[in-house]
GULOPA-321977 format. One record per residue (C-alpha): x, y, z. Coordinates in steps of 0.001 Angstrom, whole numbers, always signed. Example, Ala and Ser with C-alpha at 12.3 -4.5 7.8 and 13.67 -1.06 7.14 Angstrom:
// residues 2
> u; v; w
> +12300; -4500; +7800;
> +13670; -1060; +7140;
// end
This chain:
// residues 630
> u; v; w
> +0; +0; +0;
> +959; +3559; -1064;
> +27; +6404; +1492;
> -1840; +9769; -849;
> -445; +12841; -721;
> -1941; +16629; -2166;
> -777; +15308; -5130;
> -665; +11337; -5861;
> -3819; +8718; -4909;
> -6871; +9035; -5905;
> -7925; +12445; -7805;
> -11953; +12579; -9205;
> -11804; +13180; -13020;
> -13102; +16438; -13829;
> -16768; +15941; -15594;
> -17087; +17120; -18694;
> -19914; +20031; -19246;
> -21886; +19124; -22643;
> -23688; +21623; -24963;
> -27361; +21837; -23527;
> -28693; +22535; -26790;
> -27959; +18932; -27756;
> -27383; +16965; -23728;
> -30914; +18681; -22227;
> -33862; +15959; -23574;
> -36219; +17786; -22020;
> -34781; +21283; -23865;
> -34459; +19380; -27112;
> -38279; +17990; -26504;
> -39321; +21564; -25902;
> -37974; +22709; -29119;
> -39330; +19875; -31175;
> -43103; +20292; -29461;
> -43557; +24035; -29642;
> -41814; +24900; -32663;
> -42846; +24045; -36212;
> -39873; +22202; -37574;
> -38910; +24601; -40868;
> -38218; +27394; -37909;
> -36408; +24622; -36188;
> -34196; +24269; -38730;
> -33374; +27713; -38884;
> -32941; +28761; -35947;
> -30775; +25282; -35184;
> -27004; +25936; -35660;
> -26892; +29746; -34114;
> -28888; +28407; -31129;
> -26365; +25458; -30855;
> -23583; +27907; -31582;
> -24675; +30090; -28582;
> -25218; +26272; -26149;
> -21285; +25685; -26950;
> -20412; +29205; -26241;
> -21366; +29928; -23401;
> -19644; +26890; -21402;
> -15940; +28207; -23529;
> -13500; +29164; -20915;
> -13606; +32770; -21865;
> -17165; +33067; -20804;
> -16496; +31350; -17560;
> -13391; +33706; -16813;
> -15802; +36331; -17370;
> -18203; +35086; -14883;
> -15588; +34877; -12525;
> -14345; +38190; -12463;
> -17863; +39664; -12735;
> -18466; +37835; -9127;
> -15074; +38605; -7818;
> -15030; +41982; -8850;
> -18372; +43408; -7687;
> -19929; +46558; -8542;
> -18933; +49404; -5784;
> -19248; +53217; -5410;
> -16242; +55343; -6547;
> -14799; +56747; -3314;
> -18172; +55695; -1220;
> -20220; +57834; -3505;
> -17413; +60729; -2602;
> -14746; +62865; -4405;
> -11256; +63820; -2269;
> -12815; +66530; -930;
> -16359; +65532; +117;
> -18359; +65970; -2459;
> -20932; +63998; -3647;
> -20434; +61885; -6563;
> -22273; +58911; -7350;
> -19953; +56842; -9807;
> -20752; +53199; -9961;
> -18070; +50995; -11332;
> -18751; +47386; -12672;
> -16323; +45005; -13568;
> -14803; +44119; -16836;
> -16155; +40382; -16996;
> -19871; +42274; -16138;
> -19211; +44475; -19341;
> -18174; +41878; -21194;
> -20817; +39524; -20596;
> -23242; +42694; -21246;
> -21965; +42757; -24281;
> -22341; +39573; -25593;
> -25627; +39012; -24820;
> -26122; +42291; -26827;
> -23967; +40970; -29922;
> -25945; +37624; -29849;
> -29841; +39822; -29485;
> -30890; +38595; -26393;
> -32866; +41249; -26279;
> -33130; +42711; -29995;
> -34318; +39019; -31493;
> -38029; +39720; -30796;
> -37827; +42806; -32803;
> -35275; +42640; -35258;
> -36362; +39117; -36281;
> -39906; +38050; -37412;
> -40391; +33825; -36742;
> -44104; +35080; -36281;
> -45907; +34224; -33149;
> -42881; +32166; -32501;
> -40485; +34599; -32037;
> -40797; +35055; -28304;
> -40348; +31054; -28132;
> -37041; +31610; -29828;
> -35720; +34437; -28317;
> -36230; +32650; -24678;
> -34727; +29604; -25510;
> -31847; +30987; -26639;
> -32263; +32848; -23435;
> -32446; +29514; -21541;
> -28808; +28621; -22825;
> -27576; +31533; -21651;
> -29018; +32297; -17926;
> -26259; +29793; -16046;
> -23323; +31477; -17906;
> -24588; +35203; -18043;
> -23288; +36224; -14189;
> -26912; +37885; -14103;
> -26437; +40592; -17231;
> -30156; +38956; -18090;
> -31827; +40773; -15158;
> -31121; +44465; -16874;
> -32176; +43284; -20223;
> -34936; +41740; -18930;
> -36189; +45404; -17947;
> -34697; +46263; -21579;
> -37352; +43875; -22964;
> -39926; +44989; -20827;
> -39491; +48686; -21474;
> -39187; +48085; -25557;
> -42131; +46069; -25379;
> -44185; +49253; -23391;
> -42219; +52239; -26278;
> -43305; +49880; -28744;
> -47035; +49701; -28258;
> -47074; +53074; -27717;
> -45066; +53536; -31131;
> -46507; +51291; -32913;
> -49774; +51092; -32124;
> -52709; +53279; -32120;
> -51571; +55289; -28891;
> -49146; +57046; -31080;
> -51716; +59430; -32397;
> -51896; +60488; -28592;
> -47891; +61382; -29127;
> -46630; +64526; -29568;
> -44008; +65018; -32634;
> -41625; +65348; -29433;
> -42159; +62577; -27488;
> -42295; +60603; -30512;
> -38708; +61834; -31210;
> -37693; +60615; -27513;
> -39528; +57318; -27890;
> -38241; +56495; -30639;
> -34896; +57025; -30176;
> -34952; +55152; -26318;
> -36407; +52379; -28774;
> -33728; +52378; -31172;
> -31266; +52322; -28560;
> -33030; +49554; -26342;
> -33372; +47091; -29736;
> -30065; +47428; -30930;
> -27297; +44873; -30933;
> -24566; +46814; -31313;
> -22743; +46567; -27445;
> -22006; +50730; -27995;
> -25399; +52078; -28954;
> -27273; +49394; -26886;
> -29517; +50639; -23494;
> -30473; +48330; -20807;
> -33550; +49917; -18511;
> -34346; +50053; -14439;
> -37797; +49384; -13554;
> -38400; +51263; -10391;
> -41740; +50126; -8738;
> -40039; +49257; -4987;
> -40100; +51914; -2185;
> -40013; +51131; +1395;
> -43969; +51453; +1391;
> -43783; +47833; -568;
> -42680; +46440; -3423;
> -45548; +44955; -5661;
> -47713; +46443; -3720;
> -47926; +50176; -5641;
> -50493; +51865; -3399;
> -48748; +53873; -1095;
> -45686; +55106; -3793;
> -44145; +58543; -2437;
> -42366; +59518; -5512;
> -43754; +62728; -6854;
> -43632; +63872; -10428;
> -44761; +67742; -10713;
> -45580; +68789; -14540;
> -42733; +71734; -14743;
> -42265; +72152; -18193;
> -38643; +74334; -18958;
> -39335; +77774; -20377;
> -39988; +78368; -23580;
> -37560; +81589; -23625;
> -34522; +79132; -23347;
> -32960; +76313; -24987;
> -34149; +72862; -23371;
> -31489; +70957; -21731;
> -30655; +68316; -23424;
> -30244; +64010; -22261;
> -28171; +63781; -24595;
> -26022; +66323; -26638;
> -25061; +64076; -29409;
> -28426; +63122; -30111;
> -29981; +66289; -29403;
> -32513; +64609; -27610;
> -33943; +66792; -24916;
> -35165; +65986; -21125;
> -38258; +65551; -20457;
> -40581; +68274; -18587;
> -41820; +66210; -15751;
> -40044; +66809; -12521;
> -39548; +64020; -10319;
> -38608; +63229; -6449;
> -38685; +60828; -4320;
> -36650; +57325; -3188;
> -37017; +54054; -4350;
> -35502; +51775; -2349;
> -34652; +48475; -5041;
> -33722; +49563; -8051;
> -31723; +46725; -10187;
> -29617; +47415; -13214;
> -28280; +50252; -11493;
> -25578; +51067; -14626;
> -28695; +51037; -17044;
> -29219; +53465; -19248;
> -32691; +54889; -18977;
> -35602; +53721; -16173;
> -39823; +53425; -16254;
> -40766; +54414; -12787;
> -44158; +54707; -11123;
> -44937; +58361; -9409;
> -47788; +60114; -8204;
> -48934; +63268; -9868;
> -52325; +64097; -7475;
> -53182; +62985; -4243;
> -56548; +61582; -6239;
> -55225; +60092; -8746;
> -53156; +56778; -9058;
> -49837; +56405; -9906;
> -48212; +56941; -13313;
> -45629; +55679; -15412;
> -42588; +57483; -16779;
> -39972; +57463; -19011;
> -36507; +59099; -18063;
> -32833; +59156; -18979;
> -30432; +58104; -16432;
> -28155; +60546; -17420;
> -28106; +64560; -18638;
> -26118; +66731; -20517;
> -23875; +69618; -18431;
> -22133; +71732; -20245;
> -21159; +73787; -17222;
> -18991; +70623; -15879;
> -15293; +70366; -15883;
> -13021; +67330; -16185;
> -9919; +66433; -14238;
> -8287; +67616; -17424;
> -9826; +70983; -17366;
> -12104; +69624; -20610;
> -15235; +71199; -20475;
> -18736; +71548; -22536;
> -19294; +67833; -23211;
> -19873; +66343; -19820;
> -22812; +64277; -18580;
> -23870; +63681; -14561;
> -26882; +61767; -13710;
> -30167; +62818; -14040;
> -31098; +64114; -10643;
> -30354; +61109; -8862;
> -27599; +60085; -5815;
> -27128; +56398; -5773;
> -27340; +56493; -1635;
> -26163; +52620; -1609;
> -25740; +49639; -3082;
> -27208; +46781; -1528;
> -25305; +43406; -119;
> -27587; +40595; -1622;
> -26717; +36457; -276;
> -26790; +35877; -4299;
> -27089; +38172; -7793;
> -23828; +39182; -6592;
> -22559; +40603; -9787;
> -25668; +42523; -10640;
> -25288; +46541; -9232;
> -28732; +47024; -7205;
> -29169; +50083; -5067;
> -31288; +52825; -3675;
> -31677; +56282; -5057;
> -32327; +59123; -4038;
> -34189; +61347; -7151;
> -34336; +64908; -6493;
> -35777; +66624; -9915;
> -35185; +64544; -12388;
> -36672; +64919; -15832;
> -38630; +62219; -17647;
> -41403; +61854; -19962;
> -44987; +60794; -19062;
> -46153; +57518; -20728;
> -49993; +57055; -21501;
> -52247; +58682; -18954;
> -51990; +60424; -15510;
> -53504; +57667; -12910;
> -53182; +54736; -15191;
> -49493; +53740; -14164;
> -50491; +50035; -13447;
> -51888; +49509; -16558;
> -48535; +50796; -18195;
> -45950; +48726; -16159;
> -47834; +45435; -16249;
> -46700; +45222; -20105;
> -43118; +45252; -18568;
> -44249; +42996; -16190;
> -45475; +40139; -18455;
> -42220; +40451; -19705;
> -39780; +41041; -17344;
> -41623; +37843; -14971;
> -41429; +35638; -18214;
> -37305; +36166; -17953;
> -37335; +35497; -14303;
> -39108; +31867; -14692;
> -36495; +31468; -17865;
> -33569; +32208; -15275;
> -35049; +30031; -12664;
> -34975; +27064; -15533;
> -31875; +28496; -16797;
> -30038; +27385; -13511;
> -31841; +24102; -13125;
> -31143; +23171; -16631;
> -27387; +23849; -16037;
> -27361; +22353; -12628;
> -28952; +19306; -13907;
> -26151; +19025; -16215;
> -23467; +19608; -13713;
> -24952; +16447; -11798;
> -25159; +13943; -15357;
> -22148; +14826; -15977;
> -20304; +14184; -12465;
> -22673; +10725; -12637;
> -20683; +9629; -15523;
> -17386; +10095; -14100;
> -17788; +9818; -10025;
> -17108; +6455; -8934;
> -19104; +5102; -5855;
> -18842; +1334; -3891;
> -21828; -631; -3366;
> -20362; -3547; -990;
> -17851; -6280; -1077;
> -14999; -4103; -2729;
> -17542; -3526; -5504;
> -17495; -379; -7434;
> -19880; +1568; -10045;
> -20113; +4819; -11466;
> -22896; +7097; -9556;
> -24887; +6751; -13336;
> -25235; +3460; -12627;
> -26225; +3447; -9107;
> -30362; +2387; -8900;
> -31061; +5303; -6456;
> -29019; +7798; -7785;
> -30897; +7726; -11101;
> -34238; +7157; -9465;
> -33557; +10544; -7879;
> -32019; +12414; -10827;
> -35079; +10700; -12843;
> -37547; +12083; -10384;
> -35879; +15830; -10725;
> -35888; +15611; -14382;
> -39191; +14651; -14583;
> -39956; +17764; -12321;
> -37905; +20038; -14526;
> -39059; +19256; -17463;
> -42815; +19648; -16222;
> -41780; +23178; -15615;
> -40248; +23416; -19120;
> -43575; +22634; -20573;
> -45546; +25113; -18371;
> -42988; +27722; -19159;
> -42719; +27441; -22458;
> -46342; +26923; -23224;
> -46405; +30799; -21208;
> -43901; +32278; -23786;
> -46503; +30480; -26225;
> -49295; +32656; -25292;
> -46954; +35504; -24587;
> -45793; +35164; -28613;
> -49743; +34767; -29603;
> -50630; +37522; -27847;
> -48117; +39831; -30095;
> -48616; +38277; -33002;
> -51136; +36522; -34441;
> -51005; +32786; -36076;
> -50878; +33531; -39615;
> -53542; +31395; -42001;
> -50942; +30320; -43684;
> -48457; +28602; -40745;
> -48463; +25144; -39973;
> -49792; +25110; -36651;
> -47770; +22775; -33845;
> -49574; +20194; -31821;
> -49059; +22704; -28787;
> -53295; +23350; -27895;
> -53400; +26980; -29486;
> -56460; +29422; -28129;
> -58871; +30900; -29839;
> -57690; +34262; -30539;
> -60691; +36156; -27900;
> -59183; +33606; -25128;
> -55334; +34405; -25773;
> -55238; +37648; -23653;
> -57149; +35971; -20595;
> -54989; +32984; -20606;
> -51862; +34795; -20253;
> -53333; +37447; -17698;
> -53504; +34233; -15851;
> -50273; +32555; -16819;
> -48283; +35093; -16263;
> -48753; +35355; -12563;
> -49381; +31443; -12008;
> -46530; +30061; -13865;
> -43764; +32084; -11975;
> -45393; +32249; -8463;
> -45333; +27686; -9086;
> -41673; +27685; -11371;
> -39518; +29771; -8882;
> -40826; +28531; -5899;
> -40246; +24793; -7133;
> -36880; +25462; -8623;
> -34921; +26024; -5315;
> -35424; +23059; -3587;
> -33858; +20973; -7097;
> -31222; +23255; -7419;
> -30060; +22754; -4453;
> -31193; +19134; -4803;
> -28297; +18729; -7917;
> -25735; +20343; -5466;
> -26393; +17995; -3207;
> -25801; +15133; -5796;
> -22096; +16416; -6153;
> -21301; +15479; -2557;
> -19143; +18033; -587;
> -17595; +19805; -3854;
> -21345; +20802; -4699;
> -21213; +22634; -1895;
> -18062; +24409; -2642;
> -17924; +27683; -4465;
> -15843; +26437; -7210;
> -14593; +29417; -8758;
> -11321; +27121; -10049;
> -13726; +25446; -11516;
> -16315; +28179; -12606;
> -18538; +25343; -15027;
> -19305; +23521; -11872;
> -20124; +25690; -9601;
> -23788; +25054; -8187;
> -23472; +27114; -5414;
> -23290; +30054; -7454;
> -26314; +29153; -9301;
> -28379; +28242; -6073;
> -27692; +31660; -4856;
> -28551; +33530; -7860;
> -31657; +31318; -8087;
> -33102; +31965; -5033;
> -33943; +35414; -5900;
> -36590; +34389; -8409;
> -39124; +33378; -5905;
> -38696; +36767; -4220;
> -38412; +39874; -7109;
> -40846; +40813; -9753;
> -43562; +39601; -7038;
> -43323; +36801; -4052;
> -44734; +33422; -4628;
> -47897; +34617; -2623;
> -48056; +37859; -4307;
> -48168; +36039; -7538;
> -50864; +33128; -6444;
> -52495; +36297; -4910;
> -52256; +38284; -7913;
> -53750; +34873; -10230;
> -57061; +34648; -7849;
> -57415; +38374; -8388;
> -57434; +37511; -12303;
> -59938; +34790; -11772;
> -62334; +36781; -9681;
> -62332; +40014; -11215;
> -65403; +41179; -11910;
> -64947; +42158; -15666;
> -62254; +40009; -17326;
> -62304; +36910; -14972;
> -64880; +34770; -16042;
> -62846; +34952; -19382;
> -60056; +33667; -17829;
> -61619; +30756; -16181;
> -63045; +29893; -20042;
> -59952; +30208; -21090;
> -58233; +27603; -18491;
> -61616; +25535; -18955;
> -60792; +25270; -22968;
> -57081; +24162; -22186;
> -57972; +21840; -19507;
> -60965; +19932; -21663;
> -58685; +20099; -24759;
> -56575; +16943; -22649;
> -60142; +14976; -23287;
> -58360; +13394; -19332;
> -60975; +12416; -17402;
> -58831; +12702; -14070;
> -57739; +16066; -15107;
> -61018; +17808; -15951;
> -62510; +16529; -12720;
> -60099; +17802; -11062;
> -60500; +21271; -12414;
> -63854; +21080; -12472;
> -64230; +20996; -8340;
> -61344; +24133; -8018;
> -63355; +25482; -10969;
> -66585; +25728; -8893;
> -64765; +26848; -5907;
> -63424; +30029; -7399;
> -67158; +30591; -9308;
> -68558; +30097; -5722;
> -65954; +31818; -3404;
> -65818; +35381; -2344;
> -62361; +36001; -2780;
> -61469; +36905; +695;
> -62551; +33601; +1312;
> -60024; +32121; -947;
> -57152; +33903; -256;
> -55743; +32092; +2666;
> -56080; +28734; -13;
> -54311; +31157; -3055;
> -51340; +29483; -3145;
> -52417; +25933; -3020;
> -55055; +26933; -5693;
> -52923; +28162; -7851;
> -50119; +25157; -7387;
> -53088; +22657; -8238;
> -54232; +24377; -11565;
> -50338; +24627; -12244;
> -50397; +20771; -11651;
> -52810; +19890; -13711;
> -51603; +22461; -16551;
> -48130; +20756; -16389;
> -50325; +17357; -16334;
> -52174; +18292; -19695;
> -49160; +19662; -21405;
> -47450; +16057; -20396;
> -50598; +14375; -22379;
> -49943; +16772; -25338;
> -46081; +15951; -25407;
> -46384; +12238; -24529;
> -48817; +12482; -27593;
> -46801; +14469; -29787;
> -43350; +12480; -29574;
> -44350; +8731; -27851;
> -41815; +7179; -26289;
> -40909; +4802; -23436;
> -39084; +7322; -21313;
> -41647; +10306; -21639;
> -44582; +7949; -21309;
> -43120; +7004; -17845;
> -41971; +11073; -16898;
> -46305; +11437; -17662;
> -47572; +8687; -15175;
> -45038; +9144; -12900;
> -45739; +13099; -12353;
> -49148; +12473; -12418;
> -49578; +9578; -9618;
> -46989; +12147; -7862;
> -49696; +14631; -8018;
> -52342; +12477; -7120;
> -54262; +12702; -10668;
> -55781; +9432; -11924;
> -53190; +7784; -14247;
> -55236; +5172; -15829;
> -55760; +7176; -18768;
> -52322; +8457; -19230;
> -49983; +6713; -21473;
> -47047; +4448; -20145;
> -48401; +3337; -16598;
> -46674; +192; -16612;
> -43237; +1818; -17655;
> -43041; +4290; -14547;
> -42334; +1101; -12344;
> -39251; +694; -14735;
> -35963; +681; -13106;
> -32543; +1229; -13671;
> -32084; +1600; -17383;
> -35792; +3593; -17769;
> -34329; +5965; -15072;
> -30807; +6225; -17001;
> -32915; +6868; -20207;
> -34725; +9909; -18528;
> -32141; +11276; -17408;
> -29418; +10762; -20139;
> -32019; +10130; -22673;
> -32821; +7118; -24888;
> -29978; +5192; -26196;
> -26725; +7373; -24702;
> -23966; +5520; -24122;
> -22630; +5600; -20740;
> -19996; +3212; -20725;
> -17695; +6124; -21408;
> -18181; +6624; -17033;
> -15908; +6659; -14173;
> -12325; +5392; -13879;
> -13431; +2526; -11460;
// end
């Protein structure tokens, strides 16, 4: 016998990462199910491109130095000599990172490209391949998409007439700016709701925006001199107390103009033109300062450590008023649909990536199973069945997500006559709207929530170096990713603000007896008996309920009609692309739900064992004999 040392015995083979665009079955299912297969094709080798990418060493390096090098204040938000100057500085693996996602349209896809309603499906699964390797850049152009999505209806749709020739001019150049690709022209955008009042809860905002228009005996100051673009003549104060994407380049903010009125939604630069200021060089006449606003601090977050969040302080700064005075909520729940869409993508982002972290350690980590016997963890029965189990989760959630953007991308453009439709169960075009004013709350509040536990469930499959941070080995570092992914249950609404926010949709008096058709017509599409029995008892509960009744049940409600969603959408795939494996990932989700499985396909093959459970997770036919060194 030969004692180890640090550098001799027994050292674990590093796993190898594969391209998710081609290792995930459940992403590569997703794909095939919800788009038709000539966009497929298409959009195949750049999205493949982008899964091999983003797992080079470059990117990782990146990701590194945008956690190790975290954003911070210039000076503590102080020159030499005491005065105040906010000047937030980012790292150089944050800018880079920034700027590939900008390069590859992260963002500018959904409105540079035109895959018709399936655009949005595109653009987020692209998105998907990205979210583990991004270091969090896809938080500010989340709020990018959001805010291009709000400038474009009001651009592009028949609220322009309400625009004047000026704030067209403004609009349209934010747009420009926000859809671009090019990493020195693109804007990413705050969304300011939070205050210390509450976060999704708007009521009580203390930002004021007074109507002060500049005079019309001087020149207006300008946002930005090159562009002779000029600020806006809304004056607004106040402090919001979460503001992500604090390097953005423009915001949408909620304020209150009258004490009887509710709150409104604005448009302003982040930055202004002063041609007054004077550089360390004794330059003068081009300089820029921010827009009225002191970042007061940044905040110290457990994960999203790379991402610059702080409060401000706004003390007049100029922006432009978008739509009406009072009608605010209206306004920002188009960024919403948007920016809560990208949070469930992130959420799936890191479980995607995490799940391949722990296939790809299985292959490679060797484990005894008695009487000097020894297997790699891929072939150990209760390994798999748990990895099997978690995959069958995930992709559950894939299919609920997904089928979100679905509606999302129906809901901005219309199926054309002439598209081959996918076996996805597509709404009639009057039930589109209501289904996603549902879905939109409901499939976040159940995805984030979910997520966490089997993230931290695929650490936990790595043993003790799961639990490390990893950062010499930035590809398999799960701890980073089950920090970062915590977050999604908490911003852009809680999980109980969300199920809160669904039963609101369901009840309300005008638009939510269209949304309960609308779930009713996806639900009886599955032709499951189980299923629409199911529905049909939490159906007449919320027809029957007063909703103050039902409130303290909201989150179980809405977890249950997420259930059975997930539950019909299994039916649909199972249906779409038979199989062994996803037959089995159908019953075995649904008995785990407690839904009547005698009608769903592959009963028999959930009691499969080993190699059914290697075939769900690895996928039908992979070869694992290439495993550990035993």
């Amino acid at each position: 016998m030969e004692p180890s040392s640090s550098n001799t015995g027994f050292i674990q083979q590093q796993p190898v990462i594969n391209n998710q665009f081609y290792d995930d079955v459940s992403y590569q299912r997703v794909t095939r199910l919800f788009l038709p297969s000539d966009i497929l094709d298409k959009i195949t080798p750049d999205a493949a491109q982008i899964g091999q990418e983003v797992l080079s060493q470059q990117v990782f390096d990146w990701v590194t130095d945008a956690e190790h090098n975290q954003p911070y204040l210039r000076g503590n938000g102080r020159d030499s000599f005491g005065k105040p100057k906010s000047e937030l500085v980012v790292g150089e693996g944050w800018r880079k990172l920034q700027d590939y996602g900008f390069k590859k349209g992260v963002v500018a896809l959904n409105y540079d490209t035109d895959h018709g309603p399936y655009t949005r499906l595109v653009q987020f699964l692209r998105c998907h391949l990205w979210e583990a390797s991004c270091a969090n850049t896809l938080c500010p152009a989340a709020m990018q998409d959001g805010a291009a999505r709000l400038l474009q209806r009001h651009l592009f749709t028949s609220a322009a007439k309400k625009l004047s020739p000026i704030e067209r001019e403004v609009f349209q150049n934010a747009y420009s700016h926000l859809t671009s690709r090019d990493p020195t022209k693109t804007w990413t955008s705050g969304q300011w709701m939070t205050e210390r009042t509450g976060g999704s809860d708007v009521s009580q905002t203390e930002t004021v925006a007074t109507y002060d228009p500049f005079p019309s005996s001087a020149p207006v100051p300008l946002a930005s001199q090159s562009e002779s673009i000029p600020l806006g003549p809304w004056s607004i104060s106040g402090f919001k107390w979460f503001s992500s994407a604090t390097d953005s380049h423009m915001t949408i903010l909620l304020a209150r103009t009258h004490p009887s009125k509710g709150v409104s939604a604005f448009f302003a630069p982040m930055r202004r033109h002063n041609p007054s200021l004077v550089s360390h060089t004794g330059e003068s006449g081009n300089g820029t300062e921010l827009n009225g606003i002191t970042i007061q601090r940044l905040k110290h977050k457990i994960g999203t450590q790379s991402l610059p969040t702080a409060e401000l302080e706004l003390k007049g700064m100029r922006g432009w008023l978008i739509g009406e005075e009072g009608k605010g909520i209206q306004e920002i729940s188009t960024i919403l649909n948007i920016t809560r869409v990208h949070t469930t993508v992130s959420s799936m982002g890191y479980l995607g990536r995490s799940l391949g972290i722990a296939r790809s350690f299985a292959l490679v980590r060797p484990v005894g199973m008695g009487k000097g016997k020894r297997i790699a963890l891929s072939s150990h029965p209760l390994h798999m069945r748990t990895l099997a189990n978690m995959t069958t989760d995930y992709h559950g959630m894939m299919l609920l997500t997904f089928y979100t953007i679905h509606a999302l991308g129906l809901d901005e453009r219309s199926l054309p006559s002439n598209q081959a439709a996918t076996k996805v169960p597509t709404p009639p075009k009057e039930l589109v709207q209501p289904l996603l004013r549902v879905l939109s709350s409901l499939h976040k509040s159940y995805v984030c929530e979910t997520t966490v536990p089997l993230v931290y469930g695929c650490m936990e499959a790595l043993g003790g170096v799961g639990y490390m941070q990893n950062v010499e080995s930035e590809h398999l570092n799960i701890s980073r990713l089950f920090r970062d992914c915590c977050v999604g249950a908490i911003w852009e609404g809680t999980t109980d603000v969300l199920a809160s926010d669904t039963l609101r949709a369901l009840k309300h008096p005008l638009s939510g007896k269209q949304s309960v058709q609308a779930l009713d017509w996806l639900i009886l599409s599955s032709k499951n008996a189980g299923l629409v029995e199911e529905w049909q008892v939490l159906k007449n509960k919320i027809d029957t309920g007063k909703q103050e009744e039902l409130l303290p049940e909201a989150r179980g409600l809405v977890f249950r009609i997420a259930e059975i969603i997930i539950s019909v959408l299994y039916l649909v795939d199972a249906e779409a692309d038979p199989g062994v494996e996803i037959e089995a990932m159908c019953a075995r989700f649904m008995e785990k739900k407690g839904f009547s499985v005698y009608e769903a396909p592959g009963k028999r093959a959930r009691e499969g064992g080993l190699k059914l459970d290697q075939a769900i997770v690895y996928g039908a036919g992979k070869d694992l004999a290439q495993g550990a060194k035993l």
